[in-house]
C-alpha positions as CSV (number, residue, x, y, z in Angstrom):
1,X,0.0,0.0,0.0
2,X,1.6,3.1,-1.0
3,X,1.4,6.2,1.3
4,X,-0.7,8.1,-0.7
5,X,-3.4,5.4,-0.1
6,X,-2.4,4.8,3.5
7,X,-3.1,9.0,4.0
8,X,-6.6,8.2,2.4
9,X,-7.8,5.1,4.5
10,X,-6.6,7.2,7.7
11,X,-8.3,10.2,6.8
12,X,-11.8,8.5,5.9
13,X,-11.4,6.2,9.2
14,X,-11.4,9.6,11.5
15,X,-14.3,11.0,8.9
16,X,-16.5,7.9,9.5
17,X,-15.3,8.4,13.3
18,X,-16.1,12.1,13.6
19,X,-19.7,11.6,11.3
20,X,-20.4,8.3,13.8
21,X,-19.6,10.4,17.3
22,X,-22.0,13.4,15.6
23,X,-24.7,11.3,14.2
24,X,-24.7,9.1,18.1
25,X,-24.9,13.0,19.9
26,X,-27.8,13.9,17.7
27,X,-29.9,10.7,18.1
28,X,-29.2,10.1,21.5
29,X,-31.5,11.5,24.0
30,X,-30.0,14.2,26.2
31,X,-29.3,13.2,30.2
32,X,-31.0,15.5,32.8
33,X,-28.7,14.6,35.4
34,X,-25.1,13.3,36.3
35,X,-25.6,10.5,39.2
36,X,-21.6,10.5,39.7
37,X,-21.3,14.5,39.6
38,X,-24.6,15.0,41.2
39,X,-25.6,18.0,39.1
40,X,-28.1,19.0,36.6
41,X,-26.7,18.4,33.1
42,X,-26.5,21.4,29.9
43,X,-29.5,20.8,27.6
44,X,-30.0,22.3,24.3
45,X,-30.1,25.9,24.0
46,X,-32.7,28.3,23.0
47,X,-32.1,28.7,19.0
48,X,-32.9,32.2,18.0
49,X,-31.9,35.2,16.3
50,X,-31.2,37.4,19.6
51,X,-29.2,34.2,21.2
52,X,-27.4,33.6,18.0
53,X,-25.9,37.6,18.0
54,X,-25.5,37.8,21.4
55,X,-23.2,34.8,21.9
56,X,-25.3,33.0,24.2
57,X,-26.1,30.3,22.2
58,X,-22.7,29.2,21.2
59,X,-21.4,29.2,24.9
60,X,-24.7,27.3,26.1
61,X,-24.2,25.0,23.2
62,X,-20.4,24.6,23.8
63,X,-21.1,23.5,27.6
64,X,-24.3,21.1,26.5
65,X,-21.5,19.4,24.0
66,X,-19.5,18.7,26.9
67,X,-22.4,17.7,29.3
68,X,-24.2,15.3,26.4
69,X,-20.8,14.1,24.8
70,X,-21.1,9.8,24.6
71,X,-19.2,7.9,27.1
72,X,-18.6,10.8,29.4
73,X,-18.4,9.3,32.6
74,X,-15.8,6.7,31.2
75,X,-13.8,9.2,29.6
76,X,-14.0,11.2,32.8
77,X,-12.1,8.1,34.4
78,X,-10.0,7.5,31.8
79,X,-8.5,11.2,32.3
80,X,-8.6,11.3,36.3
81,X,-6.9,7.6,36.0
82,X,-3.8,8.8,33.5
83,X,-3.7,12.1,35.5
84,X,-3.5,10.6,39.0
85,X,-1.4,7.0,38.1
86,X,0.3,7.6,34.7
87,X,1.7,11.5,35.0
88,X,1.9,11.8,38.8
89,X,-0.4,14.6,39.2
90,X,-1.1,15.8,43.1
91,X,-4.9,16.3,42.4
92,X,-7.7,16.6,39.3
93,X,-9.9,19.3,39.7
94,X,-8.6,20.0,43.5
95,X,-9.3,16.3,44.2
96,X,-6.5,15.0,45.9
97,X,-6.2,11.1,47.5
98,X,-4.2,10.8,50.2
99,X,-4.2,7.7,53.3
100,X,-7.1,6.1,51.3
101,X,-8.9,9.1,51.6
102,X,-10.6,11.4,49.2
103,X,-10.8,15.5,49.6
104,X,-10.9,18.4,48.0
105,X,-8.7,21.4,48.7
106,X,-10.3,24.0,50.5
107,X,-7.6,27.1,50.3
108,X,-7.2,29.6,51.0
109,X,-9.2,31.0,53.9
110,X,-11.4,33.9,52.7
111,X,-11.9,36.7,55.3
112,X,-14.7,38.1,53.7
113,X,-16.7,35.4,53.7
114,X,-16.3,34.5,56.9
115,X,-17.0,37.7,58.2
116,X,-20.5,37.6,56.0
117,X,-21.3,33.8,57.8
118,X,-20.7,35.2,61.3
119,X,-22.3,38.9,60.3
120,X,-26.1,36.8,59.6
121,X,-25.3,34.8,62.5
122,X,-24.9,38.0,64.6
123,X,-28.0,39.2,62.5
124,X,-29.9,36.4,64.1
125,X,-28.7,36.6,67.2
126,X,-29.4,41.0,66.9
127,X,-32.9,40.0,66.2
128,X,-34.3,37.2,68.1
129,X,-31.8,36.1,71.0
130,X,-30.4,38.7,72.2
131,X,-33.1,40.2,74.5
132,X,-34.6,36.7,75.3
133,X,-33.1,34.3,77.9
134,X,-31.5,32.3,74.9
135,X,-28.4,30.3,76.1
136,X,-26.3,30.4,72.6
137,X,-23.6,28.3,72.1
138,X,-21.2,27.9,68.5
139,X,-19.3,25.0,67.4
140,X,-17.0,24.4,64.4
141,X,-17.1,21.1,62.8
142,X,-13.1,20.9,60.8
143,X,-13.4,19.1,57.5
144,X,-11.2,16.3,56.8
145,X,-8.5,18.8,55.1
146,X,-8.1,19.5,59.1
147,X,-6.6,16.2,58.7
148,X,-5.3,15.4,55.5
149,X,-4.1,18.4,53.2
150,X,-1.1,19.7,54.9
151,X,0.2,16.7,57.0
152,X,0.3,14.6,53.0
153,X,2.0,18.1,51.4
154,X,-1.2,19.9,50.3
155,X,-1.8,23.3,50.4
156,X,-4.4,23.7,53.9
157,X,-6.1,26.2,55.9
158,X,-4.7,27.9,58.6
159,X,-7.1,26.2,60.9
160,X,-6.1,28.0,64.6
161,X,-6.3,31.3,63.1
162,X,-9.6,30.5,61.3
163,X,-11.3,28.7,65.0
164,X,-9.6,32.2,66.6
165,X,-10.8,34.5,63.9
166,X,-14.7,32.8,63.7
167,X,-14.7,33.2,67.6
168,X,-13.6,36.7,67.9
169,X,-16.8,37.3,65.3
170,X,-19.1,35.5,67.4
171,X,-18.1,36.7,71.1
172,X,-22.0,36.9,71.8
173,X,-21.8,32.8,72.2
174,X,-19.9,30.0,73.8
175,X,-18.1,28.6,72.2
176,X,-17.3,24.8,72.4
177,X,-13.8,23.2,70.7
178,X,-15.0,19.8,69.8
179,X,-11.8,19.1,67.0
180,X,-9.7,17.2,69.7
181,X,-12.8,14.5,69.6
182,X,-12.7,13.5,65.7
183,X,-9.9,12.1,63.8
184,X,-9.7,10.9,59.8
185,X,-11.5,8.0,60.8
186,X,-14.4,9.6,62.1
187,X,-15.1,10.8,58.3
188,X,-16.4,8.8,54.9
189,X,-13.6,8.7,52.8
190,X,-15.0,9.1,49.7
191,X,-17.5,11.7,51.0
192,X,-17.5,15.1,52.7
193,X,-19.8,14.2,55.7
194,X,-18.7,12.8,59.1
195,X,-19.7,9.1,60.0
196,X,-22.8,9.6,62.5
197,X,-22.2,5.9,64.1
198,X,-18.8,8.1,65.3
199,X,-20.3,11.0,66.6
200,X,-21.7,10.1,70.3
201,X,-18.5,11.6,72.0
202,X,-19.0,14.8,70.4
203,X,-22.8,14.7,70.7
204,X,-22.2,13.6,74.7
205,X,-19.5,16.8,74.7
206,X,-21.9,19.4,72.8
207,X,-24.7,18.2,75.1
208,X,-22.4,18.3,78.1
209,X,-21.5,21.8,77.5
210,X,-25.2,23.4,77.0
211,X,-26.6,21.6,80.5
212,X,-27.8,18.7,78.6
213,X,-26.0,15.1,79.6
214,X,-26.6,12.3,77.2
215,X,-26.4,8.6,77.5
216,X,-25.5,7.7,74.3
217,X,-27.2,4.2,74.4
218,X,-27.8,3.5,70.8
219,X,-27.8,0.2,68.3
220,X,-26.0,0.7,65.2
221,X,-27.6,-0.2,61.9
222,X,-26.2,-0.7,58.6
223,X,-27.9,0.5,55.6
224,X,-27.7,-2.7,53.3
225,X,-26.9,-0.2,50.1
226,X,-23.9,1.0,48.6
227,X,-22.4,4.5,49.7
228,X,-20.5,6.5,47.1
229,X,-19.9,9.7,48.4
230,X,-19.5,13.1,46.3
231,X,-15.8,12.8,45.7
232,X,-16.8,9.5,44.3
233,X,-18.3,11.2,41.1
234,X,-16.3,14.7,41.0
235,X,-12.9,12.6,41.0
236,X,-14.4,10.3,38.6
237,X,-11.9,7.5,40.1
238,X,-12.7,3.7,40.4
239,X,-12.7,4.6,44.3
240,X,-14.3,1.5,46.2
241,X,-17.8,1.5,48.3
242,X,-18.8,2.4,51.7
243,X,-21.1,1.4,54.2
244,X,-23.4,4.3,55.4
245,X,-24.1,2.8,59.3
246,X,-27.1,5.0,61.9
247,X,-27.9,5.1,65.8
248,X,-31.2,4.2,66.9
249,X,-33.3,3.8,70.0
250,X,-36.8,3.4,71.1
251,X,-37.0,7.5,71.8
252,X,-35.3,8.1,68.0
253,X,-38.3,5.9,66.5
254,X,-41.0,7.5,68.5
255,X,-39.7,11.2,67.5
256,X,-42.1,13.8,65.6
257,X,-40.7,15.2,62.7
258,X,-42.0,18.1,60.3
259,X,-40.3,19.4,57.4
260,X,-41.4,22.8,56.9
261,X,-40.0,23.3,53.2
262,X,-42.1,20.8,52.1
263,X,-45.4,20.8,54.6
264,X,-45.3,17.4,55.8
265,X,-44.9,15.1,58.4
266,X,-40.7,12.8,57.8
267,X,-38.9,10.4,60.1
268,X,-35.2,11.1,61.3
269,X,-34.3,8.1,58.7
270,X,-35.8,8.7,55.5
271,X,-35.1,5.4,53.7
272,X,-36.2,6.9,50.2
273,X,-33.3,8.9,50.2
274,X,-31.4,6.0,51.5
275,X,-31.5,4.1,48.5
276,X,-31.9,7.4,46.3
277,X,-29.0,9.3,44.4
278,X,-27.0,10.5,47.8
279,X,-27.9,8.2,50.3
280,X,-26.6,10.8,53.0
281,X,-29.5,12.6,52.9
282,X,-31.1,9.5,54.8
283,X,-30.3,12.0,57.7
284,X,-33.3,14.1,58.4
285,X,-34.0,13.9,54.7
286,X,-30.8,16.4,53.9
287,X,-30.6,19.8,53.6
288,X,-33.6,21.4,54.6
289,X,-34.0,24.9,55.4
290,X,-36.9,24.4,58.8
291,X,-37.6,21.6,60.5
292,X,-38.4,20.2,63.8
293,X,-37.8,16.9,65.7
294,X,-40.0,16.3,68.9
295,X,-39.7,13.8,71.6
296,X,-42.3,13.4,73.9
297,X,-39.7,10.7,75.8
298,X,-37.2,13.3,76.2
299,X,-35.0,13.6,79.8
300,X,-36.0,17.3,79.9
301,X,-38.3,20.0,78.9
302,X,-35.4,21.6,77.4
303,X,-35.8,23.1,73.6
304,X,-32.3,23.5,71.3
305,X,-32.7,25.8,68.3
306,X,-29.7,24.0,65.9
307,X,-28.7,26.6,63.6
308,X,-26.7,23.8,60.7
309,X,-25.4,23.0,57.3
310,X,-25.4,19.1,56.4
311,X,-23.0,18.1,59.3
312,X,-25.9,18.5,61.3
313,X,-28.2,16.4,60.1
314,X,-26.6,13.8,61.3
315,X,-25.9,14.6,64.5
316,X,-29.0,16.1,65.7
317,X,-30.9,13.2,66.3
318,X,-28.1,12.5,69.5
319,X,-29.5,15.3,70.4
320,X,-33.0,14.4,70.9
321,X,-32.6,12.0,74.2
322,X,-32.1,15.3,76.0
323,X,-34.6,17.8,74.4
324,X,-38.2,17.7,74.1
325,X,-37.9,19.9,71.1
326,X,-35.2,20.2,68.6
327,X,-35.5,23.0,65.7
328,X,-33.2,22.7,63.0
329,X,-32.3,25.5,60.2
330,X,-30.3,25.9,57.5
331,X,-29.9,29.8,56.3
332,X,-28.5,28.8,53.6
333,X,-32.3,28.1,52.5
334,X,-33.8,30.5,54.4
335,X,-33.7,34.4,55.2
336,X,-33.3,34.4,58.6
337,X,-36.6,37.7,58.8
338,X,-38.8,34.7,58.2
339,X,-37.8,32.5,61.0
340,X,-39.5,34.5,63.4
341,X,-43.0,33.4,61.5
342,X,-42.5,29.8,62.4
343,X,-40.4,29.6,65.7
344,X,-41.5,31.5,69.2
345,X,-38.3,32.5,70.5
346,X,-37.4,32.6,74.3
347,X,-35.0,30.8,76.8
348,X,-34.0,28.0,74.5
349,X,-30.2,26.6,73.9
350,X,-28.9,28.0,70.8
351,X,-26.3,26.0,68.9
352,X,-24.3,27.7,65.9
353,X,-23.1,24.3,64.3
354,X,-21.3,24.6,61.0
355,X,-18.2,23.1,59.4
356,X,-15.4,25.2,57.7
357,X,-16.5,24.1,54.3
358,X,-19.2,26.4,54.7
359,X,-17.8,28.7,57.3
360,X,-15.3,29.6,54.2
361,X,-18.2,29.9,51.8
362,X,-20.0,32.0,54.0
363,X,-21.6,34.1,51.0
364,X,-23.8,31.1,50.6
365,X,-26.0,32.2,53.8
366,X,-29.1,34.4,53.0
């Protein structure tokens, strides 16, 4: 075969290719949703004279190509795979392993935003605590970076200055240093989130600290599902399964719960999420923005208003042996002018609970 006919085979083998890749992204139907990435996918955009002049179509259409393009997820591996094994990168996409362990880099610390979480904290506490006979109290939960980032090289908060920093804008409550109680282990490792069959120490010392001893008599249960936590899908590795495991007790079953977002009576595990797309969110059914968790079996008459991101859905429920009432938000999800339509403020414990993921992102809070 001479090369002139070798340069033609070539070229219409990658034409056929190219036409067959086109040809599959046209007929294929588009994905709403990445399971692995946990995020809505690009669609097709609007087609129209106005969209075509101003630009907006070609940049919505160049990120639905990427979204819709076939075999995405397993090119997504492919690339973390070579990046990670075969050219010795430290992380993809700020996804670094280390000590069988999965994280993302959270760096540098960002002033302003911390200032703007603990400014609407101070908001809330301007508005409803402050001249009631609220006990407040603030926590902060330290992600697994605390742990990981720069004892394996990477680049990590500076975590005392941060705790320091957080407590200086937040002098108007207690506040209770809970990071000598957790280690790695305590965490998922292919997940953000803390491991809640961990957590009784912490819950015991929280509890401790705001007048409120608990037992911490619980059985363990294992969910009998698969747990593949967010940095499962956003490094797109191979990374192995996990077992999600939850406390309960009599008093936990026999607990009221209302979601408010969503008008309507939940439990504290809600097994449709269990088996759903983040099984997590089995935890007082995720991320809501109002909710409350009664039990009429508590040891007190005591109410805790749990001011929370995720980390605290599952550890509220440890909370509940010692409180009659337990109100959790998230104001992230809600402005905190409409809490005082739902909640009757006045001599309950307070608790600020949040973890430095979000303490860092603090422009997330309404």
């Amino acid at each position: 075969m001479t090369t002139k006919t070798k340069n033609k085979v070539v070229t219409i083998c990658i034409a056929v290719l190219l036409a067959g890749i086109f040809l599959w992204c046209l007929c294929r139907p588009a994905d709403a949703f990445s399971d692995s990435e946990r995020r809505a996918l690009a669609q097709f955009p609007e087609l129209s004279a106005e969209t075509v002049l101003s630009g907006k179509f070609m940049t919505e259409f160049e990120s639905y190509t990427l979204d819709q393009f076939p075999l995405r997820d397993k090119l997504r591996t492919l690339k973390a795979v070579c990046a990670f094994y075969l050219f010795g990168q430290k992380d993809n996409h700020d996804i670094y392993l280390a000590q069988g362990y999965a994280s993302k880099l959270e760096y540098p610390m960002k002033e302003e935003a911390m200032e703007r979480a603990a400014g609407r904290f101070a908001y809330v506490y301007d508005k409803y605590l402050k001249e009631n006979d609220a006990k407040v109290y603030f926590s902060i939960i330290p992600d697994k970076n605390y742990f990981l980032a720069e004892a394996n090289g990477y680049p990590a908060l500076s975590y005392e200055t941060f705790f320091e920093e957080m407590k200086k804008d937040m002098s108007f409550a207690e506040y209770i240093d809970i990071t000598g109680l957790l280690t790695l282990k305590d965490f998922y490792r292919t997940d953000t989130h803390w491991k809640q069959e961990n957590l009784i120490p912490v819950a015991g010392a929280l509890g401790e600290a705001m007048g409120t001893p608990l037992s911490g008599e619980y059985r363990v249960e294992t969910l009998d599902y698969p747990f593949y936590g967010v940095y499962y899908g956003q490094s797109a590795l191979p990374l192995a399964a996990e077992e999600i495991k939850y406390l309960t007790s009599k008093a936990l079953e026999n607990c009221k719960v209302f979601d408010f977002q969503n008008n309507k009576e939940t439990t504290v595990y809600d097994m449709e999420k269990a088996y759903g797309k983040d099984p997590y969110e089995m935890f007082l059914s995720g991320s809501l923005s109002l909710m409350t968790v009664e039990n009429p079996n508590a040891t007190t008459e005591k109410e805790l208003i749990l001011f929370r991101d995720s980390f605290g859905s599952s550890i509220a429920p440890l909370f509940a042996e010692g409180y009659r009432k337990i109100t959790l938000v998230d104001i992230r999800y809600i402005h905190p002018d409409l809490l005082g339509r739902y909640i009757e403020f006045g001599g309950q414990d307070v608790l600020f609970l949040y973890s430095t993921l979000v303490l860092n992102n603090g422009e997330t809070m309404k």
